[in-house]
N, C-alpha and C positions, 0 to 999 in steps of 0.2 A: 682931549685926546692925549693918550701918555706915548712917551716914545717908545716902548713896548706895542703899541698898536701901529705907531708910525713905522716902527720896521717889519713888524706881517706884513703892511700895505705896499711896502716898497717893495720886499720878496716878490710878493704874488702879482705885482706889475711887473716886476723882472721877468718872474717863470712865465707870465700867459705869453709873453712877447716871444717863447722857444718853441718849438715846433715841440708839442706832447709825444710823449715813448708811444699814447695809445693811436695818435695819428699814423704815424710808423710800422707800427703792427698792423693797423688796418689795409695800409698801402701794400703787403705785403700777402697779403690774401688777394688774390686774384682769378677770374672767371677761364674756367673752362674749355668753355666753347671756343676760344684763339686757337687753340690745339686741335679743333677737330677737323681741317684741312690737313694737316701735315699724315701722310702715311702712317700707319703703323708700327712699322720695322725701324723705320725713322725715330717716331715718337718715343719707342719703349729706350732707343739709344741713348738721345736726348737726358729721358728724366734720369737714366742708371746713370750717367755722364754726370746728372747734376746731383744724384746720391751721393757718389762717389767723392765729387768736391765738398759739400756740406760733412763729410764723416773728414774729411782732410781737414776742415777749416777747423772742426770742433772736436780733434785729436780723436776721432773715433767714438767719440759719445752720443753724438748724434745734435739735431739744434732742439732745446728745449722752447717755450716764450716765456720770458721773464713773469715771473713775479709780477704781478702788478695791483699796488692794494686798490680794491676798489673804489671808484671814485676820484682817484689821484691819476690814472693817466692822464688825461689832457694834461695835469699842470706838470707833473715831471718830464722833462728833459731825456732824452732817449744816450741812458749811463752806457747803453751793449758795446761790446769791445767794436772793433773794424771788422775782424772777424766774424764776429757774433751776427751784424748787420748781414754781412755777406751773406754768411750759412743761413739767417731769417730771411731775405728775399730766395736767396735759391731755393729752400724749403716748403714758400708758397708758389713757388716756381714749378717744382718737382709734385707737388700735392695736388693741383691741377691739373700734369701732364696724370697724373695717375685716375682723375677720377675722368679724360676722357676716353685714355684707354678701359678705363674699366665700363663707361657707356658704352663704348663700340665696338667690345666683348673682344680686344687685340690679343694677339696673342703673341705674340711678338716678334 
């Protein structure tokens, strides 16, 4: 073994040991049906509430999902700013509150 192999080895025991970018993105997508107790008029608040913070957090761009080459999430390291995090959980936040309103035809 050259030491060239011995330190791929030691990287990629480093990275598996970090919680992956693509586990983080997954956490971040979330079910629906939580939302479909809460009212309506409630609901549509809520997710504009939580629009409104994700366009604050990401200066008005909106939250993209990173880049992620395939194959390499699990081992990459989750680089998103603090920010970035935020605006990606409120945005699987707000994408749920969206698809229950749009099952239970709200209108707001």
């Amino acid at each position: 073994m050259t030491t060239r192999h011995l330190k791929v080895i030691i990287l990629s025991a480093l990275l598996s040991g970090c919680a992956g970018i693509q586990s983080q993105l997954d956490n971040e997508k979330i079910s629906s049906l939580r939302y479909d107790n809460v009212a309506c008029p409630a609901l549509v608040a809520q997710r504009n509430q939580a629009v409104a913070e994700i366009s604050r957090l990401t200066n008005g761009r909106g939250y993209q999902d990173p880049n992620v080459i395939t194959g390499f999430g699990p081992f990459l390291p989750d680089y998103r700013t603090a920010n970035q995090k935020q605006a990606g959980a409120l945005q699987g936040q707000a994408d749920s509150m969206t698809r229950s309103i749009d099952r239970r035809k709200c209108t707001g």
